[in-house]
LOVOKOL-105228 format. One record per residue: x, y, z of N, C-alpha, C in turn. Coordinates in pm, whole numbers, plus 50000, padded with zeros to 5 digits. Layout:
N
XYZXYZXYZ ...
//
This chain:
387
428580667763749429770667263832429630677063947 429830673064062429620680664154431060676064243 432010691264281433190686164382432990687264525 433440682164568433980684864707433620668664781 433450667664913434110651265009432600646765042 432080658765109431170659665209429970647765224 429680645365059428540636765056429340623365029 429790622665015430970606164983431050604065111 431750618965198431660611865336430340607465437 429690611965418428560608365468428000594865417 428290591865317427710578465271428690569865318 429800572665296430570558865350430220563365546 429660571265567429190566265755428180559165734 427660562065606425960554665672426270540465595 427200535465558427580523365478428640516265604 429120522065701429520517065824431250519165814 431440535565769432820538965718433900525165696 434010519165553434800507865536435570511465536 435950529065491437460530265466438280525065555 437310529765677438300523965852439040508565816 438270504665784439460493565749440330486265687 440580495165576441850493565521443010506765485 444070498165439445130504165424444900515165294 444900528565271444920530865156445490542365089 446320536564986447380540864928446460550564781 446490563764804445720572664747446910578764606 446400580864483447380582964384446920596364313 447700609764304446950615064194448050622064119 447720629763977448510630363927447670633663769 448220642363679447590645063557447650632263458 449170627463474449390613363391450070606863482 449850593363445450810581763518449930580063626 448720579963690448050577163780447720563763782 447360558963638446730543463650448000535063616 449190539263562450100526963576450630528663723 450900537963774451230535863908450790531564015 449320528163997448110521864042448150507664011 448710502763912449040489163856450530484163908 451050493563946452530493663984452240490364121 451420496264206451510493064370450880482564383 449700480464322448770464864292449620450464299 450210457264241450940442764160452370440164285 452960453964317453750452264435453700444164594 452020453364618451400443464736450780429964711 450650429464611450230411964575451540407064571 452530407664524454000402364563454520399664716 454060413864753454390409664887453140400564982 452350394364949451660385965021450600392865046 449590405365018448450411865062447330410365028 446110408065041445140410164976444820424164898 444420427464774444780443364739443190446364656 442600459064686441630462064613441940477264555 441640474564409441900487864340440640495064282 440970504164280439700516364224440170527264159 439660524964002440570529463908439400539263794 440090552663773438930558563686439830564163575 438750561663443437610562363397437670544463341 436780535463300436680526063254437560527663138 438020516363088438540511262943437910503262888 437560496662930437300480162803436130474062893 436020476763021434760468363130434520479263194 433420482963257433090489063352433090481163471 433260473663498433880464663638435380466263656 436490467163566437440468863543438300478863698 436690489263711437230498163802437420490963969 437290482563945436830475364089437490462464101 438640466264119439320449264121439360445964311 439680432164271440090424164390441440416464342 442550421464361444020410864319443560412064210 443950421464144444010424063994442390421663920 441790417863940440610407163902439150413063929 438120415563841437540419563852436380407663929 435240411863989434300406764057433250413464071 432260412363913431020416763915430120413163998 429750403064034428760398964182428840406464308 430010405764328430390419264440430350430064389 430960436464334430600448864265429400453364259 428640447164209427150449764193426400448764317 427130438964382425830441464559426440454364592 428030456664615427910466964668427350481064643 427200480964491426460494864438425070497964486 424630483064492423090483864538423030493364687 423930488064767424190488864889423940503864936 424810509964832425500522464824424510528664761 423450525264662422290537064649421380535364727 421110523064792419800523364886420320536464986 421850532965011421970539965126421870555465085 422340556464973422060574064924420470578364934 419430567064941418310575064906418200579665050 417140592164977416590599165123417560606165171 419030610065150420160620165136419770634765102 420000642965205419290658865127419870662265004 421380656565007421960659064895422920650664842 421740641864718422270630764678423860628364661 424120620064655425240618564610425240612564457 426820616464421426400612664225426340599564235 426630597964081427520580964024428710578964049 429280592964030430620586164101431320585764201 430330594664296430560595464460429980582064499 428830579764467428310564464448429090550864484 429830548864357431060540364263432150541264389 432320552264386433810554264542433350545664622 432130547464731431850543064816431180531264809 431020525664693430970513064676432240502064683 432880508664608434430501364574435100496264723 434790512364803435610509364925434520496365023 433720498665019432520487165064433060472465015 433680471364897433470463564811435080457864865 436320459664889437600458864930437030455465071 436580464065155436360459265307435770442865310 434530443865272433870435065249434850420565207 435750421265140436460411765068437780406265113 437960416465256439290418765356440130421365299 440510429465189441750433965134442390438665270 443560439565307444900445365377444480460365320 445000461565177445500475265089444210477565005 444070489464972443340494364852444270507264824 444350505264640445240516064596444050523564476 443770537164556442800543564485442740556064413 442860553964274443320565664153441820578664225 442650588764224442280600764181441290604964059 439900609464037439560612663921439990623763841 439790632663947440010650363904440670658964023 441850660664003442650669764112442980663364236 442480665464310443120659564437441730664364595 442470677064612441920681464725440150675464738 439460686264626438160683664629437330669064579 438320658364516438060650364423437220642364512 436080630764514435270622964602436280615964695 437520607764593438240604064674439080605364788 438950621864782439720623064888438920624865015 437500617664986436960616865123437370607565274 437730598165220438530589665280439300593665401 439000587465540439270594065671440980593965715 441630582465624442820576165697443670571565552 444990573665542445510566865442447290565165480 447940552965443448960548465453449810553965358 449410562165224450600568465162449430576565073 450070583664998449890591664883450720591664773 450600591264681451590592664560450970605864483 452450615264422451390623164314452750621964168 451820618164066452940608563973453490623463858 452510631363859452770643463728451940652863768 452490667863715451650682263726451910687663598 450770690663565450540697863390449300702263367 449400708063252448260716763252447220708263223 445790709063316444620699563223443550702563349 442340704563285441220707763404441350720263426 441750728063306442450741463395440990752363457 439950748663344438430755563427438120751663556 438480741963623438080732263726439380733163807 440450731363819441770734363922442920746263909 442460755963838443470766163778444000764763668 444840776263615445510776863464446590780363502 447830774363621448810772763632449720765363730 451010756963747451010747963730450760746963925 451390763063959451350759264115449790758664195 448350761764086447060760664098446770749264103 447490741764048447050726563991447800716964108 448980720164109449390712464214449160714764365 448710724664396448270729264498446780717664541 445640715964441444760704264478445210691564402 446700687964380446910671264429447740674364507 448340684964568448810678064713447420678664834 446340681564819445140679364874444970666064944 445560656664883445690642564906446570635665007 447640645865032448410643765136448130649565284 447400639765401447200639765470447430632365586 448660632365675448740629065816449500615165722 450000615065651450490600465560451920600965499 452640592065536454140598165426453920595365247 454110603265212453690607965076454990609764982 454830607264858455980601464775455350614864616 456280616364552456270625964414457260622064327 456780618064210457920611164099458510625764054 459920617763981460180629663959460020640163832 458660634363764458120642663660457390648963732 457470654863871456640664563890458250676863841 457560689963803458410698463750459000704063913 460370709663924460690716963999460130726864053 459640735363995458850746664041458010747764151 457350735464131456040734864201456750722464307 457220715364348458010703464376457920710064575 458110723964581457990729564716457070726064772 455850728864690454660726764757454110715164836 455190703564750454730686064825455670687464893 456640696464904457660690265018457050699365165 456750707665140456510716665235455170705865326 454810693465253453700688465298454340673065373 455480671665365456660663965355456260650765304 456160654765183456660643465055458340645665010 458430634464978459560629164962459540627064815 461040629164721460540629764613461160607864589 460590608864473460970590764441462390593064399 462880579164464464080573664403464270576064251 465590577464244466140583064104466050569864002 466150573863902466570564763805467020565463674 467870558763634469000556963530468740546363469 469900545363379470140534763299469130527463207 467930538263134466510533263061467320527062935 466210513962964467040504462787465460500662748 464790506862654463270505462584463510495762492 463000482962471463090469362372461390470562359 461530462162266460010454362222459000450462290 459980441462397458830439062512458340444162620 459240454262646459180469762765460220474462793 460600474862865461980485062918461970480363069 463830479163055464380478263225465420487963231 465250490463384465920505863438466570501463579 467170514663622467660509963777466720524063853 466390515363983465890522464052466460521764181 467100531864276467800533064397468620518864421 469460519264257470750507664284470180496264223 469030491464200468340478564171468010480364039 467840467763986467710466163835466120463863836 465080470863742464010466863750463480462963596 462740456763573462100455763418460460453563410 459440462463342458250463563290458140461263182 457120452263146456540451363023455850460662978 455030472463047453950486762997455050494262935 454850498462801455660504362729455090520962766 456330528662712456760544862723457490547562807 458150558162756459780566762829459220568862943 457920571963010457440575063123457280567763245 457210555363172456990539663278457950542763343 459300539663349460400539963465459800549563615 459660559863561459380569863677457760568063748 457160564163674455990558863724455710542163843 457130537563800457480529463808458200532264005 458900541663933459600547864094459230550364186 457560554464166457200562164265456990550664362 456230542364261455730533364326456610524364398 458020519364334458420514364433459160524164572 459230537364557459590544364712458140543664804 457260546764736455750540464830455890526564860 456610516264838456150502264895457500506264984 458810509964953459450509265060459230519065196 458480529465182458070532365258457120529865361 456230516465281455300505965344456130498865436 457510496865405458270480665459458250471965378 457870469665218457820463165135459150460465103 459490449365074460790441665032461080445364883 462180448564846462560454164693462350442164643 462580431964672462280416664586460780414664553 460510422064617458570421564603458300428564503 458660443664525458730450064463458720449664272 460600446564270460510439264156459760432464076 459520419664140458230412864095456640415664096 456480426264185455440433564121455520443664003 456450446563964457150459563857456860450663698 457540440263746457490430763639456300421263608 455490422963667453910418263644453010428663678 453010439363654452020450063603451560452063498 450530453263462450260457163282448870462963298 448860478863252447820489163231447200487463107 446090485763118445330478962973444970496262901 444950496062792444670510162721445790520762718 447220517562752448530526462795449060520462654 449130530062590450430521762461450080506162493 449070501162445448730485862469448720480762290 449720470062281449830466562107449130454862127 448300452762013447900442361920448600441061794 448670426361720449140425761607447930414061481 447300421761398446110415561361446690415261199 446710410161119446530411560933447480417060905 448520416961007450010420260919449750435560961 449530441061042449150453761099449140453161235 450330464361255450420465861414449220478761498 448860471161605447420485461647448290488861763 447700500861791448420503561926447100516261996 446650507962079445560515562177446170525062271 445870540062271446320546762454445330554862426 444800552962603444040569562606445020580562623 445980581562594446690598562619445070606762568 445650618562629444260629662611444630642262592 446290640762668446650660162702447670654762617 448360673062664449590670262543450310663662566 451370663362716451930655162823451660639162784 450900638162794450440619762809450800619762650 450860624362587451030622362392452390618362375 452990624562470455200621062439455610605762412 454800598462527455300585762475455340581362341 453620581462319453050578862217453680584362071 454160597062074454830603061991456240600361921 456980594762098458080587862032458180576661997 457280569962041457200553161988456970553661854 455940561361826455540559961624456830570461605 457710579061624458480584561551459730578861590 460120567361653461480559261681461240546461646 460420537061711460210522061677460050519361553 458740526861487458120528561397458620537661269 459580542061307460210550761170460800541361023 459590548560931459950540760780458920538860786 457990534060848456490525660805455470533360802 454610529860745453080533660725452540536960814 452110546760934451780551961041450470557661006 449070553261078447930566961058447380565561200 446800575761276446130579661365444880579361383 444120570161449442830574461484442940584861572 442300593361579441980606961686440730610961685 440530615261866438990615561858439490623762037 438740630162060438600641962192437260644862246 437510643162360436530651462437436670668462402 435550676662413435330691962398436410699862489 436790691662611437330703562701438880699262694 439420693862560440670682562585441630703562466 442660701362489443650706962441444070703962288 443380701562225443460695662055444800703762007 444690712761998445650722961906446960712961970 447340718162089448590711462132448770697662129 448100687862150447880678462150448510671761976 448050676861914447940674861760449400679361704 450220692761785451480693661777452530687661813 452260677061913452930668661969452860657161878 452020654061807452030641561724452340644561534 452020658161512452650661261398454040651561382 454750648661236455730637861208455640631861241 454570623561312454670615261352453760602061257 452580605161184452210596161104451790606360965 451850596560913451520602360748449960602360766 449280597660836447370601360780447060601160909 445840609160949444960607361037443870609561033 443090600561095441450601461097440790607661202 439830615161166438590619761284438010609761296 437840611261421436460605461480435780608261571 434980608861627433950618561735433740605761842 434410606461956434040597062079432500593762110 432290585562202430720582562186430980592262342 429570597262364429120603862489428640621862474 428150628962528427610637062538428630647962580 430000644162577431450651962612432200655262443 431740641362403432680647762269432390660562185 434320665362147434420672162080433550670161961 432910679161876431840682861752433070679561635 433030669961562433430660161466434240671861363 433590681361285434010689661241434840698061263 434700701661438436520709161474437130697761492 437520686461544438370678061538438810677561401 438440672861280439120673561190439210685761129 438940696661135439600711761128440880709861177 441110707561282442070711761380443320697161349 442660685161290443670676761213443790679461096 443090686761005443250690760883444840704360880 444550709461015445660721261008447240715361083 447080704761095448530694061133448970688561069 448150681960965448600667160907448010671060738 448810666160712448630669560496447280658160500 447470648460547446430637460496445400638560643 444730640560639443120642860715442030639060679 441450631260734439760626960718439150621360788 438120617060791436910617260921436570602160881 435700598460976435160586560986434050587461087 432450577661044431410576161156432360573261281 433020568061281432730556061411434540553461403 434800547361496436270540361515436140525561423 435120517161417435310510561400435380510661187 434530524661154434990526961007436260530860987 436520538761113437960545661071438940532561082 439240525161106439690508061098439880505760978 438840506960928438130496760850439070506260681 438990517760707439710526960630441130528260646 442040523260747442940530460820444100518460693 444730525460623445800517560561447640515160567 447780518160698448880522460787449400504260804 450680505460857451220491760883451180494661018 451190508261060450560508361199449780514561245 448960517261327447480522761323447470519761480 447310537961535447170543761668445680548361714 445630544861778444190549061821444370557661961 443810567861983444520578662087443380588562090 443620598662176442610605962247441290609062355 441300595562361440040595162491439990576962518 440190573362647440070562362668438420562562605 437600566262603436200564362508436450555762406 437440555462339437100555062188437990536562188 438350534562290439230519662285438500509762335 437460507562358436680497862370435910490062209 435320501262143435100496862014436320493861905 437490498061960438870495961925438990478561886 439330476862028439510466162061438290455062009 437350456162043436450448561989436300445661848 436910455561746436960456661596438410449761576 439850447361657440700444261651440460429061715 439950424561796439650410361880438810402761744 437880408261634437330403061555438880394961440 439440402161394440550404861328441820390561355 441890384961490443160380861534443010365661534 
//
């Protein structure tokens, strides 16, 4: 991992700067980045746009990150990567994979004439690849909390200080889970905070709310959607986007790996990457409200640099068993403190190779799988066998 713009920018000159030609609506934020990213997607395809998104870390495809109108397009995708390392070679100073991936994506939207590209944030803001990008039509920043704290500070006005990094020469929008405290700092940059909202009614199939007077309804479940929800629609009205568009983009969004249910063998699954403690609330109240009375167990599994202790306090009462499991990649947490550290939460604790044993073990009427979008691909694939 290497931060800062410099070499992203240079590659997208020698790739014939695509950013120049499109619209792009830049998002960052600790949580709520990728539904709000699904939220503006789905808004400008309502309103008549061509839209290309660029979304990190993978879930379920590694093309996934690279849509065109929702939709992935490996053929393109793949020329443009080519494109994008020929052009890195011979660079004094390469650029990564995922400075790479950026400047492919945006290659990859130009190329395809998107109008819009709405492009998630990886890590922070200021220094992140994405914010190499010369020109942008909005900014969103959806949440500030603690996470990355080796890498953006260990407090909250450190942290928010590089995602307002992102706001540049652009009218810029802040939900209102950003905390007060820090809330100066985007205004002082003149962001605007999102339209309010009231009236949350959470059902089975998602939740509808009012947003600046209007009735809206999502199918992406958690208490958090509404406001994630907001930002995005004060960024389209700040586009000129029609609230009727709007709407109907609100209501055809869906973030794959967010509190995402399956129902397989008389057993409800429920996939999220939450990772921090923050992103765990939904998740926490859904198995301790929807789900109260039933058989609840946890898959859990972390990256090394993830917040376990807290993380694990947030989900205490919340299921009767949970399983270790060690994510696949060269990041995961060491198998043995993970279940240490679930052994000192939860009365019932135990480990498993793999996600797909811990399944295979998991005797819950509902069964969460959580901690690292890593671990929901073999999820799903062990649950798609099942249905």
């Amino acid at each position: 991992m290497k931060f800062g713009t410099e070499r992203t920018r240079a590659l997208l000159d020698k790739l014939g700067s695509p950013d120049d030609r499109l619209e792009i609506i830049h998002v960052a934020g600790t949580n709520g980045k990728g539904s709000a990213c699904e939220y503006l997607t789905h808004i400008l395809l309502a309103a008549g746009w061509r839209v290309g998104t660029y979304t990190t870390p993978e879930v379920f495809s590694f093309y996934d990150q690279f849509r065109i109108d929702g939709a992935a397009d490996k053929e393109l995708a793949d020329r443009c990567l080519r494109l994008a390392d020929v052009a890195a070679e011979g660079m004094a100073d390469r650029p990564t994979a995922y400075e790479r991936q950026t400047a492919a994506a945006l290659l990859m939207f130009a190329e395809a004439g998107c109008r819009y590209a709405v492009v998630e944030c990886c890590m922070g803001g200021l220094l992140d690849t994405t914010n190499a990008i010369n020109k942008k039509a909005a900014a969103v920043i959806t949440s500030i909390s603690l996470e990355h704290t080796a890498y953006l500070g260990d407090t909250l006005p450190q942290i928010a200080r590089h995602k307002a990094g992102i706001i540049r020469d652009c009218p810029a929008v802040i939900s209102a889970c950003v905390p007060q405290e820090v809330r100066p700092i985007f205004y002082a940059r003149g962001a605007r905070l999102s339209l309010p909202v009231g009236d949350i009614e959470e059902g089975e199939d998602g939740t509808s709310f009012t947003c600046g007077g209007r009735r809206y309804f999502t199918h992406m479940q958690g208490c958090m959607q509404p406001y994630n929800a907001a930002a995005a629609i004060t960024a389209a009205k700040l586009l000129g986007i029609e609230e009727a568009a709007a709407a109907d983009g609100v209501s055809k969004a869906y973030a794959p790996g967010r509190l995402q249910k399956f129902a397989a063998g008389g057993t409800d699954y429920i996939l999220d990457g939450a990772h921090n403690p923050e992103s765990f609330i939904p998740l926490a109240r859904l198995l301790s409200s929807r789900y109260f009375g039933r058989r609840r167990t946890v898959v859990y599994g972390c990256l090394r640099d993830k917040d376990i202790t807290s993380v694990l306090a947030v989900l205490n009462g919340c299921a009767e068993r949970i399983i270790a499991v060690a994510p696949p990649g060269y990041r995961a947490m060491d198998i043995d403190k993970i279940l240490n550290c679930c052994r000192a939460a939860f009365t019932g604790a135990s480990k498993a190779d793999c996600v797909s044993s811990a399944l295979d073990s998991a005797d819950g009427d509902v069964v969460a799988v959580c901690g690292s979008f890593t671990l929901l691909k073999e999820a799903e694939e062990w649950i798609e066998k099942r249905l």
